[in-house]
C-alpha positions as CSV (number, residue, x, y, z in Angstrom):
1,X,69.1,147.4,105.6
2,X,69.3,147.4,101.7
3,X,73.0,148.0,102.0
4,X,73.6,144.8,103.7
5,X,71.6,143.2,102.0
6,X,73.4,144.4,98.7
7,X,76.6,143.3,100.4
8,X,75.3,139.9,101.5
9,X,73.9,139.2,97.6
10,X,76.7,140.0,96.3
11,X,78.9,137.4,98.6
12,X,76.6,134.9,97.5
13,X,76.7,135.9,93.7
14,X,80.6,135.1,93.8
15,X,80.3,132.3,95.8
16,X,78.3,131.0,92.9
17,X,80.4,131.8,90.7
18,X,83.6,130.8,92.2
19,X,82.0,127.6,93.1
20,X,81.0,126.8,89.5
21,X,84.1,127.7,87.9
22,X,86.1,125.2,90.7
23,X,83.7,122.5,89.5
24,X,84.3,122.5,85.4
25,X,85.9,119.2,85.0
26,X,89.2,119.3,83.2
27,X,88.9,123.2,83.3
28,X,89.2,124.9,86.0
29,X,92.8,126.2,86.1
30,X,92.6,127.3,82.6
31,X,89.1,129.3,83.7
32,X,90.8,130.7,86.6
33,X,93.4,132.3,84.6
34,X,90.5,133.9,82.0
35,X,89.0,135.3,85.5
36,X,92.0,136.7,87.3
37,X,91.2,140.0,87.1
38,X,87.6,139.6,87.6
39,X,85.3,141.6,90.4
40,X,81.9,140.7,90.1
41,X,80.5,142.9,93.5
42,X,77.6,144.2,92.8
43,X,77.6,147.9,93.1
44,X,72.8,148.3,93.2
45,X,70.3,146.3,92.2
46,X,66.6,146.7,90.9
47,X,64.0,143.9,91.3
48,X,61.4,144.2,88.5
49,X,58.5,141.6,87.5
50,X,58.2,141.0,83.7
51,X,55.0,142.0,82.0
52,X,54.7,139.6,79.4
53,X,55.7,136.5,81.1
54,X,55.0,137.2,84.4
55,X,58.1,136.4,86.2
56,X,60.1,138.3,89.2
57,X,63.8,139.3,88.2
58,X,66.7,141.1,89.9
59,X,69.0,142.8,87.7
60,X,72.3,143.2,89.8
61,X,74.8,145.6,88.2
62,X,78.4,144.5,88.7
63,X,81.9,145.8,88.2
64,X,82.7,146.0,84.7
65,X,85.4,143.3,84.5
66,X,83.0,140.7,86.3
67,X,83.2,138.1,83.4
68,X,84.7,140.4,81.4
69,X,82.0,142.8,81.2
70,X,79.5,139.8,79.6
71,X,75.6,140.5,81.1
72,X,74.9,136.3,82.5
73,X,72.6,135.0,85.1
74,X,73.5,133.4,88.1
75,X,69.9,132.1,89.0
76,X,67.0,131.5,88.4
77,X,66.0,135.3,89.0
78,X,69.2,137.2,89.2
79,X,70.8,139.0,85.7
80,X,74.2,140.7,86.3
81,X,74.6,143.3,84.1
82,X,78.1,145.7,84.6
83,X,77.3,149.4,86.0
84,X,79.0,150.4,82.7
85,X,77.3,148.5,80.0
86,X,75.7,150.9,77.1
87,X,72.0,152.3,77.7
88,X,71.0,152.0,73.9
89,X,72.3,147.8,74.2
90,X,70.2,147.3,77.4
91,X,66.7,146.8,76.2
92,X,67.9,144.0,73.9
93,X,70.1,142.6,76.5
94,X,67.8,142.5,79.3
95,X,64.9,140.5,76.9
96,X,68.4,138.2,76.3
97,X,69.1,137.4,79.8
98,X,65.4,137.0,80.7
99,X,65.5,134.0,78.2
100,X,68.4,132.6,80.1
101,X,66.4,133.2,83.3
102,X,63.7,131.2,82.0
103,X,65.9,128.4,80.7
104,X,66.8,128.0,84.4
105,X,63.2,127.6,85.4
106,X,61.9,125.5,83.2
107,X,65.2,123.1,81.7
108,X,63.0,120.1,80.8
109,X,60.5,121.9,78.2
110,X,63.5,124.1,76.6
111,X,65.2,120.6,75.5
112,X,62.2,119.1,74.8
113,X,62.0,122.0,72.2
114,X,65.6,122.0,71.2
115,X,65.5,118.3,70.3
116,X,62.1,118.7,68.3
117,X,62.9,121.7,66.6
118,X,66.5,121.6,65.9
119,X,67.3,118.0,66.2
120,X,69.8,119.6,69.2
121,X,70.6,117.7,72.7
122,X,72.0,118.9,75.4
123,X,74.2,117.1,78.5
124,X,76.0,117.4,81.5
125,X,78.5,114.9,81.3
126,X,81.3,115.0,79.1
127,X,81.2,113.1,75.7
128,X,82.4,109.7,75.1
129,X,85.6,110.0,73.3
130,X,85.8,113.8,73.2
131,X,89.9,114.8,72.8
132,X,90.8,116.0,76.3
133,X,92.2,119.2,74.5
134,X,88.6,120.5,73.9
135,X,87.6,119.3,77.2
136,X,90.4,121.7,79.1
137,X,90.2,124.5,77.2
138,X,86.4,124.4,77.3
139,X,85.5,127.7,78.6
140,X,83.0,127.8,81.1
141,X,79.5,129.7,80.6
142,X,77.5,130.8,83.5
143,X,74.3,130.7,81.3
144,X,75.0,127.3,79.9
145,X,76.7,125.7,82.6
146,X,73.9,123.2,83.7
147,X,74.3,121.2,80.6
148,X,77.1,122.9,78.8
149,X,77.6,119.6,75.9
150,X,75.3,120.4,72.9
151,X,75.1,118.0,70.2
152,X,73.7,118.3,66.7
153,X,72.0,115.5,64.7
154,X,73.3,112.9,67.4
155,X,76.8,113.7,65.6
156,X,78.2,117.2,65.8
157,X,79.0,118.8,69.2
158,X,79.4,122.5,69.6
159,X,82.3,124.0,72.1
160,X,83.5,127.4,73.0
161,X,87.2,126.9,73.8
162,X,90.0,129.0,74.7
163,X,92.5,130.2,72.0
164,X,95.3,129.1,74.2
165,X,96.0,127.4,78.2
166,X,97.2,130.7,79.1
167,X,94.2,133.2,77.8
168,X,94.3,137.3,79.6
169,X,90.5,137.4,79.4
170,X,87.0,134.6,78.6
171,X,86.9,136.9,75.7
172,X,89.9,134.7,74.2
173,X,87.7,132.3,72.8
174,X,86.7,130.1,69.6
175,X,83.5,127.9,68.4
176,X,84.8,124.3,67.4
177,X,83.0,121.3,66.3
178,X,83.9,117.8,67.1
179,X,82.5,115.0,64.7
180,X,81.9,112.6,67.1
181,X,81.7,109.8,63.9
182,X,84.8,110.7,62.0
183,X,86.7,112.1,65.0
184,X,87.5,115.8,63.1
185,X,87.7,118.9,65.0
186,X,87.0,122.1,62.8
187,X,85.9,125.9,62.8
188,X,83.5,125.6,60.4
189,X,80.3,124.5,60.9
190,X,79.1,121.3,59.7
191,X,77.2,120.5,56.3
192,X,73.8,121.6,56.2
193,X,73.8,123.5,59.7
194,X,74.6,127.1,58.4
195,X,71.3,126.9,56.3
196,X,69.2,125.5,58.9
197,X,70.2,128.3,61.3
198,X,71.7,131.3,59.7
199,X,73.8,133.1,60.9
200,X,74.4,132.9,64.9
201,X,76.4,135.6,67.1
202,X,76.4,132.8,69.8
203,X,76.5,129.4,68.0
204,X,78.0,127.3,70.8
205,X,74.8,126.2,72.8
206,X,71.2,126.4,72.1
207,X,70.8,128.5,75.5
208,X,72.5,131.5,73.6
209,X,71.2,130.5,69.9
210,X,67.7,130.5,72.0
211,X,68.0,133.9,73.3
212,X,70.0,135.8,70.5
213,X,66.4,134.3,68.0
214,X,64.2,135.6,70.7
215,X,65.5,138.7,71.6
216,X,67.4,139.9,68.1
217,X,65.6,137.9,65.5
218,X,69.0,136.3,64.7
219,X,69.3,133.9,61.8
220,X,67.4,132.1,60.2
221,X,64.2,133.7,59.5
222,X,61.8,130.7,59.8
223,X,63.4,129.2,63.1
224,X,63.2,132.2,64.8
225,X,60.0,132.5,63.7
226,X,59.1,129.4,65.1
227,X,60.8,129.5,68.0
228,X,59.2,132.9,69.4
229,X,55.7,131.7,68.3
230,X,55.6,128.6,70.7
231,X,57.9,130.7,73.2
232,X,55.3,133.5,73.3
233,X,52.4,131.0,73.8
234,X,54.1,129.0,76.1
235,X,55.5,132.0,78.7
236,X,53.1,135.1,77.9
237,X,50.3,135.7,80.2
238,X,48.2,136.8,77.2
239,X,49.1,134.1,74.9
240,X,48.6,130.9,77.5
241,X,46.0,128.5,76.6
């Protein structure tokens, strides 16, 4: 019985997956080429409940290349992780993905807190006047997906983009910024944004800034600070009012 039902998560897990890649607008053929050698079957999984927040979760190991061996979620309750990913990384990674699981559940209060703490928005649509080469080689994030447009002070807009229309894995990637008021594209961060934040491993999305503060202490000192105190009294059993 659990095999099948292994077998029968795991052909809904790609379906998702496939299904959201078809649907990134002006990207799709590029992200299909970044995922040509990707298996994401699911080879066990172990459903745990979270004892600080509370919440049910499913941690699904995967092949290894299944998006190129990157731990995501797919769900609101399911983390893949690859069968091959390092013991002493897990810890940290799992705390990561939980984030993400709860950015799923509760999308409305995590932007409310992006926009009042950071001055960050985040969108669905595609930007007015964004240059269509950004917009196809936008690479597509299963974690960010929802609302995968983040913009900065109403101005700057964040993107992870391929290095090339012809990229071997989702690896092959680059942070850009787009000034939507001068029209520039550039690598480097815009003024002031460095100091705000620090330094971010993931600086394309507030999803992943989120979750790299949370579960690494990752730049800046006093946003992460912030961030994990309201977090913590928002989602921990202990700390809810």
């Amino acid at each position: 019985m659990l095999y099948y039902l292994a077998v029968i998560t795991s052909i809904l897990v790609i379906i998702l997956l496939v299904s959201s890649i078809m649907n990134v607008s002006g990207a799709d053929e590029v992200n299909r080429k970044a995922r040509v050698n990707n298996k994401c079957d699911i080879k066990k999984q172990i459903s745990l409940t979270d004892p600080k927040t509370g919440i049910d979760y499913i941690i699904a190991f995967c092949d290894n290349t299944c998006e190129n061996g990157f731990p995501h979620t797919v769900n609101e309750t399911t983390m893949m992780i690859p069968e091959g990913y390092s013991k002493d990384r897990l810890p940290a990674t799992i705390e990561h993905e939980k984030v993400h699981l709860l950015q799923r559940k509760s999308p409305d209060l995590w932007e409310g807190w992006y926009k009042l703490l950071w001055s960050y928005t985040i969108q669905a649509n595609v930007p007015k006047g964004m240059p269509a080469e950004l917009i196809e080689r936008r690479r597509y994030n299963p974690d960010t997906e929802d609302k995968p447009f983040a913009c900065w002070r109403g101005r700057y807009w964040s993107l992870s983009i391929y290095t090339s229309k012809n990229p071997g894995s989702i690896a092959e990637v680059r942070t850009v910024w787009w000034d939507q008021e001068t029209g520039r594209v550039s690598e480097e961060t815009p003024p002031e944004w460095a100091d705000f934040f620090g330094q971010q491993p993931q600086n394309e999305h507030p999803h992943e800034m989120a979750a790299q503060m949370i579960a690494n202490g990752a730049g800046n000192k006093n946003r992460s600070q912030d961030l994990v105190a309201i977090y913590e009294k928002h989602f921990y059993l202990n700390d809810r009012k």
